[in-house]
PDB file of N, H, CA, C and O in Angstrom:
ATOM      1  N   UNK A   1      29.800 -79.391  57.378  1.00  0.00           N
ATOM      2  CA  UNK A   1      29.884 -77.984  57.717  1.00  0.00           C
ATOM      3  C   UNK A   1      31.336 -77.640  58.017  1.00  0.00           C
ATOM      4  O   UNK A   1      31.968 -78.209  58.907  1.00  0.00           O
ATOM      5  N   UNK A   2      31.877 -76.615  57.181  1.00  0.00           N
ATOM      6  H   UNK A   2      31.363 -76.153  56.458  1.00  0.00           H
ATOM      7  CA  UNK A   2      33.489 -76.274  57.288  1.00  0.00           C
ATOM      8  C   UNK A   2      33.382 -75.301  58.548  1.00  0.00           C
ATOM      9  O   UNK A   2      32.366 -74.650  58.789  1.00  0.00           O
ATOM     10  N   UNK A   3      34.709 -75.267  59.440  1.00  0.00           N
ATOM     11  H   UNK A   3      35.535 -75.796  59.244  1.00  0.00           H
ATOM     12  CA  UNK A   3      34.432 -74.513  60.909  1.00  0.00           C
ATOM     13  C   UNK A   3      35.789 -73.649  60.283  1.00  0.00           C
ATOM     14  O   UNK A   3      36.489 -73.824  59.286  1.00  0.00           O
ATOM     15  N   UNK A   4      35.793 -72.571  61.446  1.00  0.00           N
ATOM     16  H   UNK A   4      35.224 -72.428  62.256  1.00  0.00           H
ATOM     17  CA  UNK A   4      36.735 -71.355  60.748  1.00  0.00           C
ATOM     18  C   UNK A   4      37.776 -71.636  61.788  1.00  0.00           C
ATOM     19  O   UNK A   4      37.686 -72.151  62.903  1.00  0.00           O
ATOM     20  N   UNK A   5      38.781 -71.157  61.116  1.00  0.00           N
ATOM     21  H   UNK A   5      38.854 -70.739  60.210  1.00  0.00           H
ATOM     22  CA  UNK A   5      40.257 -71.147  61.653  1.00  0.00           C
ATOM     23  C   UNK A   5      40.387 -70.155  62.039  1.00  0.00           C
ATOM     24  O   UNK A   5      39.811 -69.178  61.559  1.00  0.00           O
ATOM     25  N   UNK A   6      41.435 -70.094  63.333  1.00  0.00           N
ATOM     26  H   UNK A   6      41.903 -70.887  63.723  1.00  0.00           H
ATOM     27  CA  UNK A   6      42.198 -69.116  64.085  1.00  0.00           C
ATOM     28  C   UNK A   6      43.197 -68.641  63.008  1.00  0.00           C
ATOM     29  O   UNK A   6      43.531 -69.100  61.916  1.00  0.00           O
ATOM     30  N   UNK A   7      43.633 -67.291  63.892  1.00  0.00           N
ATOM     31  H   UNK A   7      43.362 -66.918  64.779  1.00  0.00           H
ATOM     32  CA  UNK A   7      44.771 -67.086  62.728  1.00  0.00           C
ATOM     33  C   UNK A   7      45.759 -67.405  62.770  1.00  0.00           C
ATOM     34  O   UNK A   7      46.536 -67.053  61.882  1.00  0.00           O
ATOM     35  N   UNK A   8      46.294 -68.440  64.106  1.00  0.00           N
ATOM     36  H   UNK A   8      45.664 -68.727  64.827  1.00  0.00           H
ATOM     37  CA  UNK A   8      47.670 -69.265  63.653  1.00  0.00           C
ATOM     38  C   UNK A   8      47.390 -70.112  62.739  1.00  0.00           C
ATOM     39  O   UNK A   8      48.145 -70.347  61.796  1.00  0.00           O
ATOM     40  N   UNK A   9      45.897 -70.848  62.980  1.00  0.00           N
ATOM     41  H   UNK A   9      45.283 -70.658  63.746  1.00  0.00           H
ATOM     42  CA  UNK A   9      45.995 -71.733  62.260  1.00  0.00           C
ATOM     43  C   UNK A   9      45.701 -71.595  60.350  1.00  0.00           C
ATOM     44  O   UNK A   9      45.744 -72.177  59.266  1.00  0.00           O
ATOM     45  N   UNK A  10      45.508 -70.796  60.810  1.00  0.00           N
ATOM     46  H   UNK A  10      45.473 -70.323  61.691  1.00  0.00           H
ATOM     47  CA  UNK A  10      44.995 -69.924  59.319  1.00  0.00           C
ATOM     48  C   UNK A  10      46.408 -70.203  58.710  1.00  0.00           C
ATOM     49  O   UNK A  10      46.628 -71.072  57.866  1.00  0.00           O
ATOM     50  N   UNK A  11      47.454 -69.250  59.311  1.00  0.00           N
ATOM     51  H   UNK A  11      47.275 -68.544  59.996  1.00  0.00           H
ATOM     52  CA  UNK A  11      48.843 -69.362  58.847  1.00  0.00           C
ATOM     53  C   UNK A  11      49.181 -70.769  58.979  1.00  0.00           C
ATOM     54  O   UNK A  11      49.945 -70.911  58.024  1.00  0.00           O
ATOM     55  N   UNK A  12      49.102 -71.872  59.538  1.00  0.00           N
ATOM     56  H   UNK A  12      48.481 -71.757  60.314  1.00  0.00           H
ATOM     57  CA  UNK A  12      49.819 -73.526  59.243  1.00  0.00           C
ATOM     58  C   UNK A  12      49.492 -73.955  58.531  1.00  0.00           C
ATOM     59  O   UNK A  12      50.226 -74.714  57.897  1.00  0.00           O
ATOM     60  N   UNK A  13      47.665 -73.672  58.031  1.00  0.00           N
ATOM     61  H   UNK A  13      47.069 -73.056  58.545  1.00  0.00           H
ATOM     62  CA  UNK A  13      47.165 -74.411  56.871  1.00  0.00           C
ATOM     63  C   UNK A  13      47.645 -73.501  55.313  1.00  0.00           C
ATOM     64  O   UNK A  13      47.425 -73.938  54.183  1.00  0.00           O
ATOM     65  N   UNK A  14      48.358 -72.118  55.641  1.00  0.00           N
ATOM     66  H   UNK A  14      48.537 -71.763  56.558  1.00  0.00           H
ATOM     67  CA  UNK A  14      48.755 -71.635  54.554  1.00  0.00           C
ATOM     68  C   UNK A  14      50.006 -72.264  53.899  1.00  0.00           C
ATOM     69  O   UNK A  14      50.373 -72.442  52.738  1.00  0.00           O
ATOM     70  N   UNK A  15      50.523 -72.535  55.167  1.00  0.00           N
ATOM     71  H   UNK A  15      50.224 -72.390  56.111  1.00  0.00           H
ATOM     72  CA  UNK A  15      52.037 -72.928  55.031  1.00  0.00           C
ATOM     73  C   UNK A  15      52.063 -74.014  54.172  1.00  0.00           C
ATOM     74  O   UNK A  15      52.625 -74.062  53.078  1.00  0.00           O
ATOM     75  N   UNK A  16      51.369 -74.960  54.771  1.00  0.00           N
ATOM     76  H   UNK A  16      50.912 -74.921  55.660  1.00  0.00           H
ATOM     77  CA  UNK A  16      51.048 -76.565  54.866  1.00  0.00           C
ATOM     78  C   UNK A  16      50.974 -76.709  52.934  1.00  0.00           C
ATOM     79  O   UNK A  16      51.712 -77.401  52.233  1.00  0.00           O
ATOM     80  N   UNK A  17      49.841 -75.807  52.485  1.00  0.00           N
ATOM     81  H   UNK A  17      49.241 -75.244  53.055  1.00  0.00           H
ATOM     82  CA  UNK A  17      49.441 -76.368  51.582  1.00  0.00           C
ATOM     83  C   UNK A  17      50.569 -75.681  50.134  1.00  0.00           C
ATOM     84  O   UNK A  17      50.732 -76.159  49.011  1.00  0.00           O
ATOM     85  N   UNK A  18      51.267 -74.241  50.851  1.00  0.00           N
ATOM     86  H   UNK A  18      51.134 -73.853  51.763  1.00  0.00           H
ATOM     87  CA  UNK A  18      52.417 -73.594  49.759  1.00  0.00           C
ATOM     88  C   UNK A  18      53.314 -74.500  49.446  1.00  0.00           C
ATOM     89  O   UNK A  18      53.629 -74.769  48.287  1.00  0.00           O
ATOM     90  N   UNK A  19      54.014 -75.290  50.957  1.00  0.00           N
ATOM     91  H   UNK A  19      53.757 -75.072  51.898  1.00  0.00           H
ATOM     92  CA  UNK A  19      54.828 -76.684  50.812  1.00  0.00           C
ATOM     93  C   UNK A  19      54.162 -77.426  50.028  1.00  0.00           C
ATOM     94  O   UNK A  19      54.580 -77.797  48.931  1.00  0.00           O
ATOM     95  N   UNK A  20      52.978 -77.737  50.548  1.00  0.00           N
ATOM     96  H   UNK A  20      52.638 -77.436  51.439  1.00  0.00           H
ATOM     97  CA  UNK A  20      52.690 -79.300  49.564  1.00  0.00           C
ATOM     98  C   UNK A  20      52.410 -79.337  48.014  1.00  0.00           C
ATOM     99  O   UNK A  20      52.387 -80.271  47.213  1.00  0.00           O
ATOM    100  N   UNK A  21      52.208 -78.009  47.887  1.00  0.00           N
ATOM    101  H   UNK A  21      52.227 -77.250  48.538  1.00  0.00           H
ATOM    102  CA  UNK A  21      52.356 -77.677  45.993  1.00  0.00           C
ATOM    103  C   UNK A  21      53.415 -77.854  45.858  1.00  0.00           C
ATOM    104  O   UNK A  21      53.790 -78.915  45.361  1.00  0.00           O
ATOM    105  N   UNK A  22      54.324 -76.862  46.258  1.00  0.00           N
ATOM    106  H   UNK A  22      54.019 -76.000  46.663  1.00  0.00           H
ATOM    107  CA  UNK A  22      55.534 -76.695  45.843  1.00  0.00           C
ATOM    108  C   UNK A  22      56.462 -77.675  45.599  1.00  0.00           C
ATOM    109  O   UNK A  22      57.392 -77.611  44.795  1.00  0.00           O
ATOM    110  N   UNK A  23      56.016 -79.071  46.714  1.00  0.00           N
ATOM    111  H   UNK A  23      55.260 -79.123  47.366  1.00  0.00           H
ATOM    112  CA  UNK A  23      57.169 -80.436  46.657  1.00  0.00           C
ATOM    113  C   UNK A  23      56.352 -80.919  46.009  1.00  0.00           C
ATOM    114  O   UNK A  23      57.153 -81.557  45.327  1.00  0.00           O
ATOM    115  N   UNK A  24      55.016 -81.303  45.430  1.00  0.00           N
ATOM    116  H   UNK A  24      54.365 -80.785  45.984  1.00  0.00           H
ATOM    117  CA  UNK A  24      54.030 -81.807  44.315  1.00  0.00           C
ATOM    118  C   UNK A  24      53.859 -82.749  45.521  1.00  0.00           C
ATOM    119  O   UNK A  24      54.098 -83.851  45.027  1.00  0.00           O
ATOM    120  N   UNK A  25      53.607 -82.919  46.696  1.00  0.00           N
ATOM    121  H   UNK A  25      53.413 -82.024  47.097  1.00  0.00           H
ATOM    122  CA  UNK A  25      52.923 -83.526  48.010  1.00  0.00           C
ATOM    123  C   UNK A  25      51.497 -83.676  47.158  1.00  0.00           C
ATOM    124  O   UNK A  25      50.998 -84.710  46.715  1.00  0.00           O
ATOM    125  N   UNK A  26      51.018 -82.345  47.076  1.00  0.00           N
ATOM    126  H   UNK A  26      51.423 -81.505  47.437  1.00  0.00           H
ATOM    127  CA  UNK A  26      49.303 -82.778  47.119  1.00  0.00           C
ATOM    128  C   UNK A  26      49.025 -81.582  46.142  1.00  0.00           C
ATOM    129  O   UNK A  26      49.740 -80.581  46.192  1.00  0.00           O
ATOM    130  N   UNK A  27      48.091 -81.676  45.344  1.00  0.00           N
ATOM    131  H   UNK A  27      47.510 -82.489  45.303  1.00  0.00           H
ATOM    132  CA  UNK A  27      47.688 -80.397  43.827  1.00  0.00           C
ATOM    133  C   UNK A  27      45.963 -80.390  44.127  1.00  0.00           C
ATOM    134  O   UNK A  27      45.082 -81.116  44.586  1.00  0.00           O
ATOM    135  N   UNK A  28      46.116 -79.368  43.672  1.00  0.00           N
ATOM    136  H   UNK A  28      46.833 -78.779  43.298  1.00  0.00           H
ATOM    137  CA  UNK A  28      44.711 -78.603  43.372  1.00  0.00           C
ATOM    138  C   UNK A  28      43.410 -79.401  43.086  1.00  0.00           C
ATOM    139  O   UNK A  28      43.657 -80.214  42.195  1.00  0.00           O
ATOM    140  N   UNK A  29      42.310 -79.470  43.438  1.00  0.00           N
ATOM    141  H   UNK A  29      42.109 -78.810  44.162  1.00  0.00           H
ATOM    142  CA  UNK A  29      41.426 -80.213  43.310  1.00  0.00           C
ATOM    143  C   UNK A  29      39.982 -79.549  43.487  1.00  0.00           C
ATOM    144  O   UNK A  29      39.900 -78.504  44.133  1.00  0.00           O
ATOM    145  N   UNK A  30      38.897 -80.102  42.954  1.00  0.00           N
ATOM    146  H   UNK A  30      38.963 -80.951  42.429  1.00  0.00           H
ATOM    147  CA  UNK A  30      37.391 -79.115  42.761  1.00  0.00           C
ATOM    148  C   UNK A  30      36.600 -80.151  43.523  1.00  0.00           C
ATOM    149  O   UNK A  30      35.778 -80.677  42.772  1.00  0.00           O
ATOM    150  N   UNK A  31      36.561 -80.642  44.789  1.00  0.00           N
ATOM    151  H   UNK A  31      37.229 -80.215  45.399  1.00  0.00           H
ATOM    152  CA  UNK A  31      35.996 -81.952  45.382  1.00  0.00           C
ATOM    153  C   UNK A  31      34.378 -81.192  45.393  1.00  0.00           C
ATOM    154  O   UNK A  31      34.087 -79.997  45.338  1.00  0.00           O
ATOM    155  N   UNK A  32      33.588 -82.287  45.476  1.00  0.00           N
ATOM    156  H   UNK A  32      33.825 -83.258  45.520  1.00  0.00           H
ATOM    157  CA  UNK A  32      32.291 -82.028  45.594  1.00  0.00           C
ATOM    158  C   UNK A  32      31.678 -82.094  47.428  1.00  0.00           C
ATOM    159  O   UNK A  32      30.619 -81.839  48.003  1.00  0.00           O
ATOM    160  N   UNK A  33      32.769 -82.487  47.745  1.00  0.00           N
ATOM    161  H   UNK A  33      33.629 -82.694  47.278  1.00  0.00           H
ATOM    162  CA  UNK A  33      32.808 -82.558  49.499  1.00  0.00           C
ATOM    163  C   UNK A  33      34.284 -82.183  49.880  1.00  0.00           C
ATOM    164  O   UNK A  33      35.267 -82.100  49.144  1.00  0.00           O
ATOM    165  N   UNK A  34      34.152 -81.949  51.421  1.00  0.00           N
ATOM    166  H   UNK A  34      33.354 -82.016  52.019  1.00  0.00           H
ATOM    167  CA  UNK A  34      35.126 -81.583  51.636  1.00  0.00           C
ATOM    168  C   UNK A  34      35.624 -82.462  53.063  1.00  0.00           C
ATOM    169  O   UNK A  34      34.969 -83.462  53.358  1.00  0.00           O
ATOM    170  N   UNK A  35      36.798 -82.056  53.927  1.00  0.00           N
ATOM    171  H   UNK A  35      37.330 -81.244  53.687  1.00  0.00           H
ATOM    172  CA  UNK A  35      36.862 -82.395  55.226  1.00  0.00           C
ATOM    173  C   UNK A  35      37.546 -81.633  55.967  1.00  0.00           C
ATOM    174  O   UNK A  35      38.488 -80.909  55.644  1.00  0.00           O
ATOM    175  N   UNK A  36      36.939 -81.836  57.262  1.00  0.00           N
ATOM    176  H   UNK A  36      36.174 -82.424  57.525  1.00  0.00           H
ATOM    177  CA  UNK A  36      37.127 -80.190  57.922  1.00  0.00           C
ATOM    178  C   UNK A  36      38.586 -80.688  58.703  1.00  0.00           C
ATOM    179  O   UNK A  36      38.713 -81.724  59.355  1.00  0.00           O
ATOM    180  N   UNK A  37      39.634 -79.663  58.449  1.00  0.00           N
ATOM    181  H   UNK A  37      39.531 -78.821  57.919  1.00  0.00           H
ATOM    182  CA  UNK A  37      40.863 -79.756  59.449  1.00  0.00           C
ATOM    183  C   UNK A  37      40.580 -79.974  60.917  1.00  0.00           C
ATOM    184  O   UNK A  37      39.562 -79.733  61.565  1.00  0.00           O
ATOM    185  N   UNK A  38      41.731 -80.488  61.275  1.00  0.00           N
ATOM    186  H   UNK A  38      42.559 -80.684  60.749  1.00  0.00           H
ATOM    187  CA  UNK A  38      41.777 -80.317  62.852  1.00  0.00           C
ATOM    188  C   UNK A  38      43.448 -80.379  63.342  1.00  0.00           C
ATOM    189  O   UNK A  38      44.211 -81.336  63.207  1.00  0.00           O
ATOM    190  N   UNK A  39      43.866 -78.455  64.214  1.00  0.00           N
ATOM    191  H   UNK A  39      43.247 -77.678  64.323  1.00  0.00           H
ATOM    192  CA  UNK A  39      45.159 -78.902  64.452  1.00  0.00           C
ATOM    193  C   UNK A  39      45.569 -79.155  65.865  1.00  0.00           C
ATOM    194  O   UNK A  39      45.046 -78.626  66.846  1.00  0.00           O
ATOM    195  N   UNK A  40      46.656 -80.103  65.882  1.00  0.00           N
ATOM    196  H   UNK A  40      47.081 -80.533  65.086  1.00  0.00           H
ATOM    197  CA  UNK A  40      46.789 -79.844  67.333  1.00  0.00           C
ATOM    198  C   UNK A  40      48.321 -79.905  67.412  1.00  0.00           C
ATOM    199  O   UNK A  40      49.178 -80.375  66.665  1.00  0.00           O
ATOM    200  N   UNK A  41      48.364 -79.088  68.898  1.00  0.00           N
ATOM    201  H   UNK A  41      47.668 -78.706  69.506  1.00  0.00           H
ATOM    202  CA  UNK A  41      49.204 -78.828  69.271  1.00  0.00           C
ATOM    203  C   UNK A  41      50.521 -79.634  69.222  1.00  0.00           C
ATOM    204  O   UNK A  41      50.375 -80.807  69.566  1.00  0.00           O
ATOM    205  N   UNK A  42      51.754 -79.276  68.877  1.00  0.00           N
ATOM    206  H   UNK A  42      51.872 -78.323  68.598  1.00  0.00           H
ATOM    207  CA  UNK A  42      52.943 -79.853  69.359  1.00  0.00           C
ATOM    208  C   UNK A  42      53.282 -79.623  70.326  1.00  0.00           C
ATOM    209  O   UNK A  42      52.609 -78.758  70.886  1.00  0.00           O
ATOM    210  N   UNK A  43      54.855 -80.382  71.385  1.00  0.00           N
ATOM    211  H   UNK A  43      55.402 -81.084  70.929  1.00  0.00           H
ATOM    212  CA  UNK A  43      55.553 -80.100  72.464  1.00  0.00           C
ATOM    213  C   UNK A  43      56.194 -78.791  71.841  1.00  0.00           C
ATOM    214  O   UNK A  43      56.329 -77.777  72.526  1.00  0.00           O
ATOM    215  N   UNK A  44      56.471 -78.836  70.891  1.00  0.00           N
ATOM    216  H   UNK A  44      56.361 -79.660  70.335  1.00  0.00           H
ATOM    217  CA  UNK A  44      57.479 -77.729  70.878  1.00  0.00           C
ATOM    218  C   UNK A  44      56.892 -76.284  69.976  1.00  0.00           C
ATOM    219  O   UNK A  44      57.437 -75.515  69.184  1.00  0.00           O
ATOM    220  N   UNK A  45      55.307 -76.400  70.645  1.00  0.00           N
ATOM    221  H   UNK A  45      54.865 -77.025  71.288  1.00  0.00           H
ATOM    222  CA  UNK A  45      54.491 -75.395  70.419  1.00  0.00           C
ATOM    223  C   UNK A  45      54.010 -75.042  68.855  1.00  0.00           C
ATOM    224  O   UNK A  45      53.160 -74.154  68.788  1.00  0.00           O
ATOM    225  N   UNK A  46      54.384 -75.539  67.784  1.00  0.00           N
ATOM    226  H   UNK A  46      55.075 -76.260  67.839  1.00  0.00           H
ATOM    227  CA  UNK A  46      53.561 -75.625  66.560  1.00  0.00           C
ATOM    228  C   UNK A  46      52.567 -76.463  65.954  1.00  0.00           C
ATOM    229  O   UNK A  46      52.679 -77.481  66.637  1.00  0.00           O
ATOM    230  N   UNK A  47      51.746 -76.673  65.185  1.00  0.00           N
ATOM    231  H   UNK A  47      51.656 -75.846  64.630  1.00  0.00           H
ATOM    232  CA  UNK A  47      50.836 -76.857  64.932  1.00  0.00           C
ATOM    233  C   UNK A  47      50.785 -78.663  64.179  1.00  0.00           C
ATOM    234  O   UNK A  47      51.896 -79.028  63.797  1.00  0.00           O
ATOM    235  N   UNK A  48      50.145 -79.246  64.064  1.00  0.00           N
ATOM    236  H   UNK A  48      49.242 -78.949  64.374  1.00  0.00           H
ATOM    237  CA  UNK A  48      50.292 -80.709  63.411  1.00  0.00           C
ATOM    238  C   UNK A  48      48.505 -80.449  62.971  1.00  0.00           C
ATOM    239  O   UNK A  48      47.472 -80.170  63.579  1.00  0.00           O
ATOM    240  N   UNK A  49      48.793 -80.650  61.979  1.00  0.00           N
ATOM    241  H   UNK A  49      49.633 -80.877  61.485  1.00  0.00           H
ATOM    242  CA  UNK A  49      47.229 -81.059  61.157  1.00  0.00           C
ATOM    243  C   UNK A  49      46.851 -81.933  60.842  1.00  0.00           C
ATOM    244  O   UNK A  49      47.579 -82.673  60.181  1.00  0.00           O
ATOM    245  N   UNK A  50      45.621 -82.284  61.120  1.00  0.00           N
ATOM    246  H   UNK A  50      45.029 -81.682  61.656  1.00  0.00           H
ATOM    247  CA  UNK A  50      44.960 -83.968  61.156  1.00  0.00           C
ATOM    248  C   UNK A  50      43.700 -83.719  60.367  1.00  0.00           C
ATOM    249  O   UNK A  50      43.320 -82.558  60.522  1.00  0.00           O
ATOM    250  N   UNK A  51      42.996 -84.368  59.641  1.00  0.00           N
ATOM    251  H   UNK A  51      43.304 -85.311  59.515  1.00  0.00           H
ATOM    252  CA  UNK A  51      41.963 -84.631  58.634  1.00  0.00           C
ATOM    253  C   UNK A  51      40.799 -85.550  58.921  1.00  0.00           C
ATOM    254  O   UNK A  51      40.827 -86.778  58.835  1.00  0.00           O
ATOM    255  N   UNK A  52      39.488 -84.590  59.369  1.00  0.00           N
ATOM    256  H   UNK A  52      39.466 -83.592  59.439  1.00  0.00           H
ATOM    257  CA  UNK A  52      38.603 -85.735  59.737  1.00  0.00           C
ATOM    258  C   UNK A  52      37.960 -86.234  58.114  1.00  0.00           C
ATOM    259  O   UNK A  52      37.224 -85.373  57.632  1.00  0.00           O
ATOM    260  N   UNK A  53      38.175 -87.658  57.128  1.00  0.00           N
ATOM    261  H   UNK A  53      38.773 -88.358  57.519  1.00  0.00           H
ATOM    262  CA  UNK A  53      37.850 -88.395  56.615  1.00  0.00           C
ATOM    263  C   UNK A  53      36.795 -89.024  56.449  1.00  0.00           C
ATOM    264  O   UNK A  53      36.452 -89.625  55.431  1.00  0.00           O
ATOM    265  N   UNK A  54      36.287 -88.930  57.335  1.00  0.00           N
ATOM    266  H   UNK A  54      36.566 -88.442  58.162  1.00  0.00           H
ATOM    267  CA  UNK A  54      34.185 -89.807  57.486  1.00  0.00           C
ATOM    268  C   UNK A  54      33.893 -88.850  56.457  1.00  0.00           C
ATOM    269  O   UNK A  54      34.136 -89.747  55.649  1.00  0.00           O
ATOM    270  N   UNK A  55      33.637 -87.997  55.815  1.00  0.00           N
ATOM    271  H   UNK A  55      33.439 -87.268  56.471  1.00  0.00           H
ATOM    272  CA  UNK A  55      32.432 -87.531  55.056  1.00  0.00           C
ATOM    273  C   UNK A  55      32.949 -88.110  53.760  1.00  0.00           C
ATOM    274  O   UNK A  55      32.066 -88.537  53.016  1.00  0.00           O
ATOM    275  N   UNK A  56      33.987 -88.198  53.406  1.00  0.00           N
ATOM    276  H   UNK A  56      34.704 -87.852  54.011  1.00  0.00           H
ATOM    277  CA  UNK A  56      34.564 -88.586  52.228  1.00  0.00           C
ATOM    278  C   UNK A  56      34.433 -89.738  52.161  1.00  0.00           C
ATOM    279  O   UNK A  56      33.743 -90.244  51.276  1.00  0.00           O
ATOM    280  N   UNK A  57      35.248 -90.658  53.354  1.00  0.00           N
ATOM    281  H   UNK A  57      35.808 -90.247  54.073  1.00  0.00           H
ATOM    282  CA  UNK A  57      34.765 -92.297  53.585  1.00  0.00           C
ATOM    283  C   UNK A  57      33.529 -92.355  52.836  1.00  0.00           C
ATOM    284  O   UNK A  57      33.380 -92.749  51.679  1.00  0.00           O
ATOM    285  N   UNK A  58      32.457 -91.807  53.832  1.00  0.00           N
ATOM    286  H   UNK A  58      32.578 -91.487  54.771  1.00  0.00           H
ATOM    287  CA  UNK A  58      31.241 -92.301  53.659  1.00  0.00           C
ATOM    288  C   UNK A  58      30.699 -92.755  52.340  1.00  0.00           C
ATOM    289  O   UNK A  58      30.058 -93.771  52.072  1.00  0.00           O
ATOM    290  N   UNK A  59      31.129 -91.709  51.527  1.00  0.00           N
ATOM    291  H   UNK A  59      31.650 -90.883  51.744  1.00  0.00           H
ATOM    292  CA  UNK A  59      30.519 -91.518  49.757  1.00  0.00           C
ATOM    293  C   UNK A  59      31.383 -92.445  48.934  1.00  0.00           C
ATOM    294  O   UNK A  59      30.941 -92.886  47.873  1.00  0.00           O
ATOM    295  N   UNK A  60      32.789 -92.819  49.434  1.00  0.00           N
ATOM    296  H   UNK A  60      33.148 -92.461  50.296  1.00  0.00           H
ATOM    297  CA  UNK A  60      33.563 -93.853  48.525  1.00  0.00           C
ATOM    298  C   UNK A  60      33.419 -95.291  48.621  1.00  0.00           C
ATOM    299  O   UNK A  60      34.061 -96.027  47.873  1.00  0.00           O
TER     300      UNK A  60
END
């Protein structure tokens, strides 16, 4: 079950993923599952994004 984002976080995961095209980090994909973000906080008040992996684990 995907959970909804705030709208900072809305904006980090926008950011996150314009960068990671743009440097070819990470491309486009049609997964048949997914995994739900999770951000947390920095000291110096911005966002760090972490990836819960078990649902994907599970099926590979």
């Amino acid at each position: 079950r995907l959970r909804t984002l705030s709208i900072p976080e809305d904006r980090a995961m926008t950011t996150y993923l314009a960068d990671g095209l743009k440097n070819n980090w990470i491309r486009p994909a049609s997964p048949s599952t997914s995994c739900n973000p999770l951000f947390v906080p920095k000291k110096d008040g911005s966002l760090r994004l972490c990836v819960d992996y078990r649902p994907l684990n599970a099926i590979t």
